[in-house]
N, C-alpha and C positions, 0 to 999 in steps of 0.2 A: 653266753653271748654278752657281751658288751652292755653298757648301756646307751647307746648309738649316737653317742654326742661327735660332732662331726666340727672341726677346726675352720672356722669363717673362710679359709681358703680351699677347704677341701669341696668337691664338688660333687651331689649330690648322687647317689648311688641304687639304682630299683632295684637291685638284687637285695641288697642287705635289707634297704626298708621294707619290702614282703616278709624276709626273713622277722625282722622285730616285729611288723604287724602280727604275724602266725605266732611269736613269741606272746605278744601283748593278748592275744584272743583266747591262749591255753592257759595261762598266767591266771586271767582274770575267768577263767569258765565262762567266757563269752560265744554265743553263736557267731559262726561265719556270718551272718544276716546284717550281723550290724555294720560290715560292709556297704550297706545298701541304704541304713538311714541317713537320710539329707544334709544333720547336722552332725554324725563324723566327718560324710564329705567335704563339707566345710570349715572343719575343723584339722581337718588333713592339708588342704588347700593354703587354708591361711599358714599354718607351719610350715609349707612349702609350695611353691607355685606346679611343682613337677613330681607331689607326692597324691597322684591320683589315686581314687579307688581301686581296688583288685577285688575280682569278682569272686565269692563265695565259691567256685569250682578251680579256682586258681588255688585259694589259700587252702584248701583241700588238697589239692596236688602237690604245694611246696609242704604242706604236714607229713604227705606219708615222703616226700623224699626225704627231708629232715632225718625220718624216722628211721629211713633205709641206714641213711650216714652214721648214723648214731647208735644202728643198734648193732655192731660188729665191737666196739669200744663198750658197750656195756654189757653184751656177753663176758669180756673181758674182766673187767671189775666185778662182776657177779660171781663167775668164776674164780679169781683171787681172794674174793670174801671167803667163799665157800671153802677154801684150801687150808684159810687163817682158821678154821672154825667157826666163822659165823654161819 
């Protein structure tokens, strides 16, 4: 994933920002919870007017889709490792 720097014209996207958020919480070994303390709220808000919180059952649901996406493509390299002799 990107680092989600987004070009002063471009317009703001809730797809991808859950995506980075679910990035940023596994990244960091953070609980979904901190979704919920007042001052990421706020500090989401101020970064964006339109980057509300996502409820800890949300970014649970875009993890395992994530997961779903991902894990077809790492069969694959797992499998090509294993070919090369790793």
């Amino acid at each position: 994933m990107s680092s989600g720097a987004r070009a002063p014209d471009q317009s703001f996207d809730y797809l991808v920002f859950r995506k980075l958020l679910v990035c940023f919480i596994v990244n960091t070994n953070s609980s979904f919870n901190i979704t919920m303390v007042q001052s990421f709220r706020d500090l989401l808000e101020y970064c964006h007017q339109n980057a509300k919180a996502v409820s800890s059952q949300t970014l649970a649901w875009d993890l395992h889709q994530m997961y779903r996406e991902m894990l077809p493509a790492v069969k694959v390299r797992l499998f090509n490792h294993m070919n090369k002799g790793g």
